[in-house]
PDB file of N, H, CA, C and O in Angstrom:
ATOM      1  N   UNK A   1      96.897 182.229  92.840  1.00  0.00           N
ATOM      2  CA  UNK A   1      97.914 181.740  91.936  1.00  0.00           C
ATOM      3  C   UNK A   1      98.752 180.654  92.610  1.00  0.00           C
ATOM      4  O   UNK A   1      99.324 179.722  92.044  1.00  0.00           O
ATOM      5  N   UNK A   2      98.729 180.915  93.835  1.00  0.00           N
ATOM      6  H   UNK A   2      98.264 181.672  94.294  1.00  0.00           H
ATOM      7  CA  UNK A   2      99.874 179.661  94.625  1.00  0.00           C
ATOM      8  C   UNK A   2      98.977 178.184  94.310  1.00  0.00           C
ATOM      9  O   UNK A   2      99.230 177.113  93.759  1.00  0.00           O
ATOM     10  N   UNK A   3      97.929 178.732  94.919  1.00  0.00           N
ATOM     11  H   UNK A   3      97.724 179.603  95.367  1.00  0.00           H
ATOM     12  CA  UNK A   3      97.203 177.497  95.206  1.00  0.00           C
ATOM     13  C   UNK A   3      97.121 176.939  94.146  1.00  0.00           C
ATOM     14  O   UNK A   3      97.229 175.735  94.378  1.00  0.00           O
ATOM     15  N   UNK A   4      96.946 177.173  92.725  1.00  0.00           N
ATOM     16  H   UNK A   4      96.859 178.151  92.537  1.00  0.00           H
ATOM     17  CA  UNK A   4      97.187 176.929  91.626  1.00  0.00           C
ATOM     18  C   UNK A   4      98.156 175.944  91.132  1.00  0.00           C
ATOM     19  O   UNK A   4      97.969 174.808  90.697  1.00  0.00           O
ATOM     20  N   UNK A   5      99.515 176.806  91.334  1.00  0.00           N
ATOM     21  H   UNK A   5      99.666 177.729  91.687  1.00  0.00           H
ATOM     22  CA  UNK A   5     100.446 176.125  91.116  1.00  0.00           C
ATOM     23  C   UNK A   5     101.101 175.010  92.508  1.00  0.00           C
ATOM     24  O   UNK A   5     102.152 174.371  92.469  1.00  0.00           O
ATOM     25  N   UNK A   6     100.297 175.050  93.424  1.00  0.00           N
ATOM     26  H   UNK A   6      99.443 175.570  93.456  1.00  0.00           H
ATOM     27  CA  UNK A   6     100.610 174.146  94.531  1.00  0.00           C
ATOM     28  C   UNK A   6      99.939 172.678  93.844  1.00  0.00           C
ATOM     29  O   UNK A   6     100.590 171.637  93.759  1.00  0.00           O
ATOM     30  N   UNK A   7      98.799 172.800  93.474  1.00  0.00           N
ATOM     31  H   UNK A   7      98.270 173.646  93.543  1.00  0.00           H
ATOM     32  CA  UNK A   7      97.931 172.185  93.026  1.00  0.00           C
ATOM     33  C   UNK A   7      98.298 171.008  91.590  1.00  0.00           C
ATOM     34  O   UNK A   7      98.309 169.792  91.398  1.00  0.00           O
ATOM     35  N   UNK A   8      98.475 171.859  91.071  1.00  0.00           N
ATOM     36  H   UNK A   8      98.466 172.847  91.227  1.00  0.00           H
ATOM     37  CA  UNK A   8      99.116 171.093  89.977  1.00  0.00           C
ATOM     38  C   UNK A   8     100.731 170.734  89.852  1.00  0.00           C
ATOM     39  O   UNK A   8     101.137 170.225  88.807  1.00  0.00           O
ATOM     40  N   UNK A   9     101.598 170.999  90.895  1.00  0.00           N
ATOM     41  H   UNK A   9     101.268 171.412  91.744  1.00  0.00           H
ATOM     42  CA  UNK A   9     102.687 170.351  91.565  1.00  0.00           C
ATOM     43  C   UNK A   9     102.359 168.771  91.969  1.00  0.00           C
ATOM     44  O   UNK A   9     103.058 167.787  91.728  1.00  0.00           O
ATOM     45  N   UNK A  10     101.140 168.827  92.624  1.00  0.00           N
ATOM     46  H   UNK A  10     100.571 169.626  92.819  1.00  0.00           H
ATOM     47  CA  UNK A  10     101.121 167.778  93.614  1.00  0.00           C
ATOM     48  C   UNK A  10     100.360 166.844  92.429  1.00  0.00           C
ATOM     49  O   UNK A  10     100.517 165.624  92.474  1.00  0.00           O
ATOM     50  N   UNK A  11      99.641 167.370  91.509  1.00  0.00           N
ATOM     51  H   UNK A  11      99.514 168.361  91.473  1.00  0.00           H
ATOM     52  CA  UNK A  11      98.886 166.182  90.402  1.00  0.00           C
ATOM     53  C   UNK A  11      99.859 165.859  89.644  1.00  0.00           C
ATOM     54  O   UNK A  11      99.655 164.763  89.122  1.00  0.00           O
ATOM     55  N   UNK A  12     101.120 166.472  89.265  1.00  0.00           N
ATOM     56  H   UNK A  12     101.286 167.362  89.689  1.00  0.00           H
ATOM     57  CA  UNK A  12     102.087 166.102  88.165  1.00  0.00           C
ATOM     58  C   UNK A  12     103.080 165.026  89.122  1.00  0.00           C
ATOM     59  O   UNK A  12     103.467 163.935  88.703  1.00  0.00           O
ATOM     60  N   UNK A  13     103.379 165.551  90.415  1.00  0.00           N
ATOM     61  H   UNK A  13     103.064 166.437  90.756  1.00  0.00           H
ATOM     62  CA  UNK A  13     104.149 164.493  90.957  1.00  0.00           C
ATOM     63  C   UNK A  13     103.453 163.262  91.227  1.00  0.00           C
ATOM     64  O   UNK A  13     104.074 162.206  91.353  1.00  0.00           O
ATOM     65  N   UNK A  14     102.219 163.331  91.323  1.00  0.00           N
ATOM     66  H   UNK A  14     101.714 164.188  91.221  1.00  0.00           H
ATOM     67  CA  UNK A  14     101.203 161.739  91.181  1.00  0.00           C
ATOM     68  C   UNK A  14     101.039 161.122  90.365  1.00  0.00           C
ATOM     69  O   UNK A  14     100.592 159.978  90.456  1.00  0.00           O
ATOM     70  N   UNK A  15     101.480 161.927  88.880  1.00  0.00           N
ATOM     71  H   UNK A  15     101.843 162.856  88.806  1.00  0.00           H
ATOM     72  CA  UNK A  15     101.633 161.270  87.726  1.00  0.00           C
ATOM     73  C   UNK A  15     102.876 160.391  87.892  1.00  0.00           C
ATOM     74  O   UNK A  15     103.002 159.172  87.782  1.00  0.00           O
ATOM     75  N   UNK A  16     103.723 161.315  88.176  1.00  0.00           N
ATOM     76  H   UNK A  16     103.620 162.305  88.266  1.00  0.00           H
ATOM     77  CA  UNK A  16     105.397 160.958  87.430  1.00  0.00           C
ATOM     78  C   UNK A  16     105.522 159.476  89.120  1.00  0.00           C
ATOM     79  O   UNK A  16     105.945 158.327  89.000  1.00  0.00           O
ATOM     80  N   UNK A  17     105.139 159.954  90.075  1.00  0.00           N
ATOM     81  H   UNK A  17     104.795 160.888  90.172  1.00  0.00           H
ATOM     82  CA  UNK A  17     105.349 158.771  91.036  1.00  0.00           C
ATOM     83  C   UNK A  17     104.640 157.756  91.346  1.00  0.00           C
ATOM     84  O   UNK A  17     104.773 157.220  92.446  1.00  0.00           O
ATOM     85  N   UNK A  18     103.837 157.354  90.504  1.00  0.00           N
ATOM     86  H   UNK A  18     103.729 157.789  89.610  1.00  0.00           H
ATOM     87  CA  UNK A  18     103.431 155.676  90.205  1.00  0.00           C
ATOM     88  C   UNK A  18     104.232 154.963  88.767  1.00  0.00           C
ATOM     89  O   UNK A  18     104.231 154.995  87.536  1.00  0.00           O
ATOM     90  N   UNK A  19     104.871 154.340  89.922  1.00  0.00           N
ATOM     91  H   UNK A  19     104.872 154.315  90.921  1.00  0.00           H
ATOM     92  CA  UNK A  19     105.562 153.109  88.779  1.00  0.00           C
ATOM     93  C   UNK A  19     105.039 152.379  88.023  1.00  0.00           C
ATOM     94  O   UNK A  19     105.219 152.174  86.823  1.00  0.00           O
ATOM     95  N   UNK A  20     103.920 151.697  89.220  1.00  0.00           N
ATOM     96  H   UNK A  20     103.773 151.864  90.195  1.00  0.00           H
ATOM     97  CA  UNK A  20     103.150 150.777  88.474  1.00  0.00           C
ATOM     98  C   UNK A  20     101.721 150.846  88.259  1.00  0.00           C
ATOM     99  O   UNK A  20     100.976 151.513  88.977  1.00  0.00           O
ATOM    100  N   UNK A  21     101.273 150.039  87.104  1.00  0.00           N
ATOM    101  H   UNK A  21     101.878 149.497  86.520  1.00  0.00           H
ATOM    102  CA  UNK A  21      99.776 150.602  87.048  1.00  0.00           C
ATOM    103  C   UNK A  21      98.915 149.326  86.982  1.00  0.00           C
ATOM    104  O   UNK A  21      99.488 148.497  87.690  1.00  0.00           O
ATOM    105  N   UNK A  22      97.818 148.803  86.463  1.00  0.00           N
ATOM    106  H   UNK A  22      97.352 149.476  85.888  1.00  0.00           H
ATOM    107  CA  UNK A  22      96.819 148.185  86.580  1.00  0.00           C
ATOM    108  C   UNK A  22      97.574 147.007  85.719  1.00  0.00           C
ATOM    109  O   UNK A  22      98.117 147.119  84.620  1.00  0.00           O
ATOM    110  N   UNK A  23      97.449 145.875  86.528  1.00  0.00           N
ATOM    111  H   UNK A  23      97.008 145.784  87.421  1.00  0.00           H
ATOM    112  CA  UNK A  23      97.574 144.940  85.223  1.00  0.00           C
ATOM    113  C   UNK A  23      99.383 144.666  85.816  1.00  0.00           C
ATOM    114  O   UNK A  23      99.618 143.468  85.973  1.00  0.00           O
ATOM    115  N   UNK A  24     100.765 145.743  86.179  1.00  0.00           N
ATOM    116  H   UNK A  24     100.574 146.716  86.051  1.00  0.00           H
ATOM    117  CA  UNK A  24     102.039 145.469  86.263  1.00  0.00           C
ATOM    118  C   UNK A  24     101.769 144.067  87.602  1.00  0.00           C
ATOM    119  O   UNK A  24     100.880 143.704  88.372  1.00  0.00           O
ATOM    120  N   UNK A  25     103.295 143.636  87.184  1.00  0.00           N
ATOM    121  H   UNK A  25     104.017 143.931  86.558  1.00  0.00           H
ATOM    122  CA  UNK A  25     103.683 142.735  88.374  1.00  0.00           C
ATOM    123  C   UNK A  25     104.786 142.967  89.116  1.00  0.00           C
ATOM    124  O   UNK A  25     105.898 142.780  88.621  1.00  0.00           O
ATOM    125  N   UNK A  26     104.615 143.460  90.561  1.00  0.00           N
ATOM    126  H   UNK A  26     103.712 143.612  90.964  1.00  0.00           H
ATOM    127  CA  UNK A  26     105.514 144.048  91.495  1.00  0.00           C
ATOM    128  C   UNK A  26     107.211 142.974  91.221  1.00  0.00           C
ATOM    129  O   UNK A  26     107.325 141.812  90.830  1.00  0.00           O
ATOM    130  N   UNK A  27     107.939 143.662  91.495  1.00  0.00           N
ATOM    131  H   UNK A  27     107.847 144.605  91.812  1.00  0.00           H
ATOM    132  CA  UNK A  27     109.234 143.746  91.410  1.00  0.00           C
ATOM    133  C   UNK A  27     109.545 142.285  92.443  1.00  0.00           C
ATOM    134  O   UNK A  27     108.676 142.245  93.314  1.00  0.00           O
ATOM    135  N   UNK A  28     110.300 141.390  92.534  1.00  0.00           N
ATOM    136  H   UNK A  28     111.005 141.422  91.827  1.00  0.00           H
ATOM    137  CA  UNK A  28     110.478 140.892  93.556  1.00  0.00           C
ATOM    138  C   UNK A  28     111.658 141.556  94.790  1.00  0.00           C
ATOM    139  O   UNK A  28     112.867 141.755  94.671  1.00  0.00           O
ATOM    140  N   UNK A  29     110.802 141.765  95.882  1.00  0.00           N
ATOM    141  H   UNK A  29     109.820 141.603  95.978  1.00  0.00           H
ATOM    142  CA  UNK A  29     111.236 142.473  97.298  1.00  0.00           C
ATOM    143  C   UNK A  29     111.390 141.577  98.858  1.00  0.00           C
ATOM    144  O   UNK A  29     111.429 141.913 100.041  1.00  0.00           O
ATOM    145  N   UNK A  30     111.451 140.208  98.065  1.00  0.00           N
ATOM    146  H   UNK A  30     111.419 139.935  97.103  1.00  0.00           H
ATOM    147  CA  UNK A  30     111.116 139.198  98.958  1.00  0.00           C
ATOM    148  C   UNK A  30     113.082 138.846  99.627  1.00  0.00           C
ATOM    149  O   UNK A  30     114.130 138.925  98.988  1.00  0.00           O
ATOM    150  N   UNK A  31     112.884 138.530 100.866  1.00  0.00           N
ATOM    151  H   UNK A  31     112.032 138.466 101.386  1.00  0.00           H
ATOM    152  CA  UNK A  31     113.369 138.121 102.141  1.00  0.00           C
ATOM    153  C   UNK A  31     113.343 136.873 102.438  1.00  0.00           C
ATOM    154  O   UNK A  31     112.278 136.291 102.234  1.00  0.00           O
ATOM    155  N   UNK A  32     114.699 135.959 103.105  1.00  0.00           N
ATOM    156  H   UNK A  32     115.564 136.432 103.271  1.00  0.00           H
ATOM    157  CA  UNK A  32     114.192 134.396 103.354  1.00  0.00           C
ATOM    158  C   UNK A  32     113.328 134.723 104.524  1.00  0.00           C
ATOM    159  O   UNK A  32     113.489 135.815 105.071  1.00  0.00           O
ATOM    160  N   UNK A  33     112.075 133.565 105.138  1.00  0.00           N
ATOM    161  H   UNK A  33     111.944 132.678 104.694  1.00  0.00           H
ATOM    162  CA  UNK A  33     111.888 133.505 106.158  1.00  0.00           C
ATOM    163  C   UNK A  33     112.408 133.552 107.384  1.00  0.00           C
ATOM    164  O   UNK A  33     112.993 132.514 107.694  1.00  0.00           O
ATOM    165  N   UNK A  34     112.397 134.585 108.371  1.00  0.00           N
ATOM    166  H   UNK A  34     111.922 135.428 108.118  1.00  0.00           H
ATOM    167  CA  UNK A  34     113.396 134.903 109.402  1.00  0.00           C
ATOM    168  C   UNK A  34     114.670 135.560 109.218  1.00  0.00           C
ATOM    169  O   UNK A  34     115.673 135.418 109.919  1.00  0.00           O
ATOM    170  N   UNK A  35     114.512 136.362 108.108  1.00  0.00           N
ATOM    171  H   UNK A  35     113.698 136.477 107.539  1.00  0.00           H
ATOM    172  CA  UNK A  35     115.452 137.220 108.238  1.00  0.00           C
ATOM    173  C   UNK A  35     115.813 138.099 108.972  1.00  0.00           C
ATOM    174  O   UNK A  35     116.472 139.102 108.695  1.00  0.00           O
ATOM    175  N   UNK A  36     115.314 137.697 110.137  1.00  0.00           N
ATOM    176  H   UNK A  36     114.779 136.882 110.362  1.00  0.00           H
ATOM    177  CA  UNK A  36     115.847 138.742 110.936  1.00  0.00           C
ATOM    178  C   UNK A  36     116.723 138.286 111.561  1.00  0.00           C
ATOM    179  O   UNK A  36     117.300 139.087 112.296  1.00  0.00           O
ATOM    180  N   UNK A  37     117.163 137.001 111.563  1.00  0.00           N
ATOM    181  H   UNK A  37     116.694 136.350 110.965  1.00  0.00           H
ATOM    182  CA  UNK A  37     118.266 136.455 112.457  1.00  0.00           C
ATOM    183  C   UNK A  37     118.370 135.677 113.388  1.00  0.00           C
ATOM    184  O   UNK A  37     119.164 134.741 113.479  1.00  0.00           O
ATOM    185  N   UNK A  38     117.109 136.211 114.580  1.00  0.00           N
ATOM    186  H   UNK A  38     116.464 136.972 114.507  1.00  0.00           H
ATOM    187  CA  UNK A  38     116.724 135.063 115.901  1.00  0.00           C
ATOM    188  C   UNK A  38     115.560 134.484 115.534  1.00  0.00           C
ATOM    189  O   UNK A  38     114.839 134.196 116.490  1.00  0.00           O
ATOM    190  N   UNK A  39     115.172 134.239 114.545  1.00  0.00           N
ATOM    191  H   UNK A  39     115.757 134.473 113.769  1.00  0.00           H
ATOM    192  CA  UNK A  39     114.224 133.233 114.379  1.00  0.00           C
ATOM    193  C   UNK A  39     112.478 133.467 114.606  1.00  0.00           C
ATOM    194  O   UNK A  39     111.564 132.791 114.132  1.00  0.00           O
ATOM    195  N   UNK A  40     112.381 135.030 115.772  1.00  0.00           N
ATOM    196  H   UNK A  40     113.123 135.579 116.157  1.00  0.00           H
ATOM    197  CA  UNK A  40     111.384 135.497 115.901  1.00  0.00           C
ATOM    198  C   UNK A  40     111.575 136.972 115.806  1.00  0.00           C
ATOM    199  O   UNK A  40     112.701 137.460 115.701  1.00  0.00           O
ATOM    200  N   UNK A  41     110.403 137.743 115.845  1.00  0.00           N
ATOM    201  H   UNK A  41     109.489 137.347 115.930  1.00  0.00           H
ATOM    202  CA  UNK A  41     109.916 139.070 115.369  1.00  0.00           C
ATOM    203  C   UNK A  41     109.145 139.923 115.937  1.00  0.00           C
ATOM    204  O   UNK A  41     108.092 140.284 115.410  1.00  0.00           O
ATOM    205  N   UNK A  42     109.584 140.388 117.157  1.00  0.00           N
ATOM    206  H   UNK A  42     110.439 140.095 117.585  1.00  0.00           H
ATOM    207  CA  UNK A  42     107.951 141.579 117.631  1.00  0.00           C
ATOM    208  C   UNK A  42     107.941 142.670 117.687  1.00  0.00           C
ATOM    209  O   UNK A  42     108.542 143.475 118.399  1.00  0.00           O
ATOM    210  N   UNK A  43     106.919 142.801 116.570  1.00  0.00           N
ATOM    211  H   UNK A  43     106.430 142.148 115.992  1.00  0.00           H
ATOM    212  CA  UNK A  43     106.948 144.328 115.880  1.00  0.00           C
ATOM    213  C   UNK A  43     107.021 145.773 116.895  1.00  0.00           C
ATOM    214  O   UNK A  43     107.571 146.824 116.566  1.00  0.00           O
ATOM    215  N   UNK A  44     106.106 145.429 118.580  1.00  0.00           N
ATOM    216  H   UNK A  44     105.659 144.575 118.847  1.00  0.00           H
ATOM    217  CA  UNK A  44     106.450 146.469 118.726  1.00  0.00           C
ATOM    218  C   UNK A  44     107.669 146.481 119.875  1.00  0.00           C
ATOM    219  O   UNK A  44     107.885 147.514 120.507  1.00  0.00           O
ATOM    220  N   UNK A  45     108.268 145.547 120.052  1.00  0.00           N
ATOM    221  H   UNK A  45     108.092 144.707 119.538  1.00  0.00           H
ATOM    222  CA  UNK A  45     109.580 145.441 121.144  1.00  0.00           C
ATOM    223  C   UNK A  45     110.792 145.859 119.537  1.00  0.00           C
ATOM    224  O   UNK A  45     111.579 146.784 119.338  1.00  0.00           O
ATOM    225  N   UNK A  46     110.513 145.035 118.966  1.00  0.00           N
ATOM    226  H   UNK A  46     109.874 144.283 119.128  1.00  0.00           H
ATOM    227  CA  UNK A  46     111.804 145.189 117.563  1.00  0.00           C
ATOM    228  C   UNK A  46     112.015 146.312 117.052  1.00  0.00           C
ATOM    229  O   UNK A  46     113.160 146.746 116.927  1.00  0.00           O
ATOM    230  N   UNK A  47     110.561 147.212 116.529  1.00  0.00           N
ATOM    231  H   UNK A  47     109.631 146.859 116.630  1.00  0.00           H
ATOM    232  CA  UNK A  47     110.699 148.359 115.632  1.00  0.00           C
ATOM    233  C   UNK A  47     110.330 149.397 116.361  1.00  0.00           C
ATOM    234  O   UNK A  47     110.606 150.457 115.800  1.00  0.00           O
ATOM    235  N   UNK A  48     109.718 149.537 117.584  1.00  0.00           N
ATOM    236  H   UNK A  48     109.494 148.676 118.040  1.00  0.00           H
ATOM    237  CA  UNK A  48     109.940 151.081 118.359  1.00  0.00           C
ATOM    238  C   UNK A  48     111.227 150.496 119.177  1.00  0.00           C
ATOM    239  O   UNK A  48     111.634 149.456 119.694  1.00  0.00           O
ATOM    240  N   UNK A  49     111.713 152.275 118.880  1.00  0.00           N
ATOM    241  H   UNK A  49     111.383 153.120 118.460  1.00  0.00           H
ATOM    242  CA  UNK A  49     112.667 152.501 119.655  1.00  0.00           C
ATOM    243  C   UNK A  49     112.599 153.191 120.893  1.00  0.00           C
ATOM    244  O   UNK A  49     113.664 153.803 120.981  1.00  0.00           O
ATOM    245  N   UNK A  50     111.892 153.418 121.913  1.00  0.00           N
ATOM    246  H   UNK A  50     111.027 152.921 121.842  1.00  0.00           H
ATOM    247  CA  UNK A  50     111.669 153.476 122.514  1.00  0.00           C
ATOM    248  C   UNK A  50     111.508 152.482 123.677  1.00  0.00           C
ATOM    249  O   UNK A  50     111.467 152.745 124.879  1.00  0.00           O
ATOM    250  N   UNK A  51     111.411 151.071 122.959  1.00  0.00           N
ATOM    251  H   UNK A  51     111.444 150.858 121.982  1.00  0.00           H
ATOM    252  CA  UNK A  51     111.450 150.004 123.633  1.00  0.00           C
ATOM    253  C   UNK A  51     112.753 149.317 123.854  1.00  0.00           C
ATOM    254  O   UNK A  51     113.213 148.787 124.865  1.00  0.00           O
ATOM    255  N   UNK A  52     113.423 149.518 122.160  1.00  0.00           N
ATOM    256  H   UNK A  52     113.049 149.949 121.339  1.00  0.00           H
ATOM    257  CA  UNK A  52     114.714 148.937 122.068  1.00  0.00           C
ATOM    258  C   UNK A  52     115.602 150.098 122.441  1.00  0.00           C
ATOM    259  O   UNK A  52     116.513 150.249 121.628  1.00  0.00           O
ATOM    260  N   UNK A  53     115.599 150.809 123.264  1.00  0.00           N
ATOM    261  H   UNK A  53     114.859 150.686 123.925  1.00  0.00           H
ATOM    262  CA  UNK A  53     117.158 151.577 123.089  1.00  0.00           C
ATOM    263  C   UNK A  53     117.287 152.519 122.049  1.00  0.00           C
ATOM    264  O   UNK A  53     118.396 152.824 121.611  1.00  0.00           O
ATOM    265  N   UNK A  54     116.299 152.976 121.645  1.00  0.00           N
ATOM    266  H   UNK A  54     115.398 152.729 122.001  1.00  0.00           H
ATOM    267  CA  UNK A  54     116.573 154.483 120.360  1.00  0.00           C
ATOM    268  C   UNK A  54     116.853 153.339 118.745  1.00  0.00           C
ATOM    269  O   UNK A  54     117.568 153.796 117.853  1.00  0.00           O
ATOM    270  N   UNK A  55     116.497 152.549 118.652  1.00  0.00           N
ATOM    271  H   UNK A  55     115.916 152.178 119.377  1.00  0.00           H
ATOM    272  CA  UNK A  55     117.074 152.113 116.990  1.00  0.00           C
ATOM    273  C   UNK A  55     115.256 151.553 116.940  1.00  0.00           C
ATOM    274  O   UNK A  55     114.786 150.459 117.254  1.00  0.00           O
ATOM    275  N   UNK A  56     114.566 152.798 116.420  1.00  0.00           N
ATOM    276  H   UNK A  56     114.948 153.687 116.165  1.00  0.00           H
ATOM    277  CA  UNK A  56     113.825 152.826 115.200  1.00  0.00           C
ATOM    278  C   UNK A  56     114.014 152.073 113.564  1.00  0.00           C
ATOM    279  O   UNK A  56     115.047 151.934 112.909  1.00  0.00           O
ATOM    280  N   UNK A  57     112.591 151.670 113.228  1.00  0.00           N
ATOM    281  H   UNK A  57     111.751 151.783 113.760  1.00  0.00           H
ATOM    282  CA  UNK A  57     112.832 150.827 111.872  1.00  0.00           C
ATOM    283  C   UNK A  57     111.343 151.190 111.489  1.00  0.00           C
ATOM    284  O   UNK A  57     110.331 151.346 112.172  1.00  0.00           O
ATOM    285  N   UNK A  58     111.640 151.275 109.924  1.00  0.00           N
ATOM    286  H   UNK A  58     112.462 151.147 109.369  1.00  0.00           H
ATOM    287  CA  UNK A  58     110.129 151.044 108.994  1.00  0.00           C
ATOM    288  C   UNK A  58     110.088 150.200 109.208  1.00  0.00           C
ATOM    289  O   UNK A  58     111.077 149.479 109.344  1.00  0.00           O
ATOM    290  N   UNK A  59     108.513 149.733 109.399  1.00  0.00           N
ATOM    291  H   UNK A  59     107.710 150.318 109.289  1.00  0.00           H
ATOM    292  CA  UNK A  59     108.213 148.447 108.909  1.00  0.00           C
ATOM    293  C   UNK A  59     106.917 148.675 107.601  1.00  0.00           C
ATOM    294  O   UNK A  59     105.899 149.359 107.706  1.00  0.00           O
ATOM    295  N   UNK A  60     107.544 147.541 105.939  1.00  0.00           N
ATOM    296  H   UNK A  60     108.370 146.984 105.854  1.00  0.00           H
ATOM    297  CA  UNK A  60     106.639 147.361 105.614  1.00  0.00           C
ATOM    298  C   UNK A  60     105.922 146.352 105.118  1.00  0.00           C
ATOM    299  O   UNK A  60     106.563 145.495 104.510  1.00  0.00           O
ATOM    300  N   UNK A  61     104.732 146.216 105.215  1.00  0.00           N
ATOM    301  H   UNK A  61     104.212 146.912 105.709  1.00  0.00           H
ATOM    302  CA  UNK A  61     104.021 145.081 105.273  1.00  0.00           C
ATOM    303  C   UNK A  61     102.966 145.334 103.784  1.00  0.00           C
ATOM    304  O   UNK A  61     102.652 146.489 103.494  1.00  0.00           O
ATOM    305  N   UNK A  62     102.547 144.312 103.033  1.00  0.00           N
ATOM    306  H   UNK A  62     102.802 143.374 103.269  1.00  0.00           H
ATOM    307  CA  UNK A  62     102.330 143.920 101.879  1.00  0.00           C
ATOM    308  C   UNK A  62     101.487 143.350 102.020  1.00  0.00           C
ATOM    309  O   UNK A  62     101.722 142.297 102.612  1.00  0.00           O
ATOM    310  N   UNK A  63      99.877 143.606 101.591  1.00  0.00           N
ATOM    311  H   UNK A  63      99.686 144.461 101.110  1.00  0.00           H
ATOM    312  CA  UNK A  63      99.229 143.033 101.163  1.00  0.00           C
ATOM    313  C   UNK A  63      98.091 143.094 100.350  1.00  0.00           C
ATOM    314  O   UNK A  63      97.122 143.851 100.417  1.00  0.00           O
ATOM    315  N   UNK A  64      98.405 141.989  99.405  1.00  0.00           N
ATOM    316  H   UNK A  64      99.192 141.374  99.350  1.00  0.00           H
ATOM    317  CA  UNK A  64      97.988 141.648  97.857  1.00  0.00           C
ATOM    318  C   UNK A  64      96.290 140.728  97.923  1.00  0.00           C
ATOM    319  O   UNK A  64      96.202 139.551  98.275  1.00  0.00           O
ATOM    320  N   UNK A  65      95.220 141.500  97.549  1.00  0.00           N
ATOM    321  H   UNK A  65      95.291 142.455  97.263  1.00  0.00           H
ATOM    322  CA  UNK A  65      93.709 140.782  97.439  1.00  0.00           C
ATOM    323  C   UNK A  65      93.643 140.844  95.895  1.00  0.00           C
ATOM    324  O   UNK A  65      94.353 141.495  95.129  1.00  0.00           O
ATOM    325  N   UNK A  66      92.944 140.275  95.712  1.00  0.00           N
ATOM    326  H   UNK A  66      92.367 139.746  96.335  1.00  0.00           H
ATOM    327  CA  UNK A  66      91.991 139.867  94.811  1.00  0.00           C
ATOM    328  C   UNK A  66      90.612 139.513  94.837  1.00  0.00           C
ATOM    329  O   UNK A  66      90.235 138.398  95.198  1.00  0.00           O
ATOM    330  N   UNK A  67      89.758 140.528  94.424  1.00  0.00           N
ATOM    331  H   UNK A  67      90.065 141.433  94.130  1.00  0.00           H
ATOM    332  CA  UNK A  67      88.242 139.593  94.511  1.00  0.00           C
ATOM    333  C   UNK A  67      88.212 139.300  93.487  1.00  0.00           C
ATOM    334  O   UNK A  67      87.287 138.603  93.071  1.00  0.00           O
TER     335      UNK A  67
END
């Protein structure tokens, strides 16, 4: 019975958590170039923290094909 209802938890929240579907056009999420401030970016000195001093960051990256 769990597994059941575990089951169809996780298919109803896959319903209800896609925004978008076949055919939508993503939201604009766009950034000026170099927003980060100094002009350059390295992903793994910038976003582990371990490198920087404990300040962790998502990084996400986007990308859109078409065949």
């Amino acid at each position: 019975m769990l597994k059941r209802v575990a089951l169809a938890s996780l298919f109803i929240a896959n319903l209800i958590a896609l925004p978008l579907q076949v055919g939508d056009t993503c939201p604009d999420f766009s950034v000026p170039i170099c927003a980060n401030g100094s002009g350059d970016f390295e992903l793994y000195a910038n976003a582990n923290g371990a490198e920087n001093g404990g300040e962790y960051h998502a990084v996400w990256i986007d990308i859109f094909a078409s065949w």
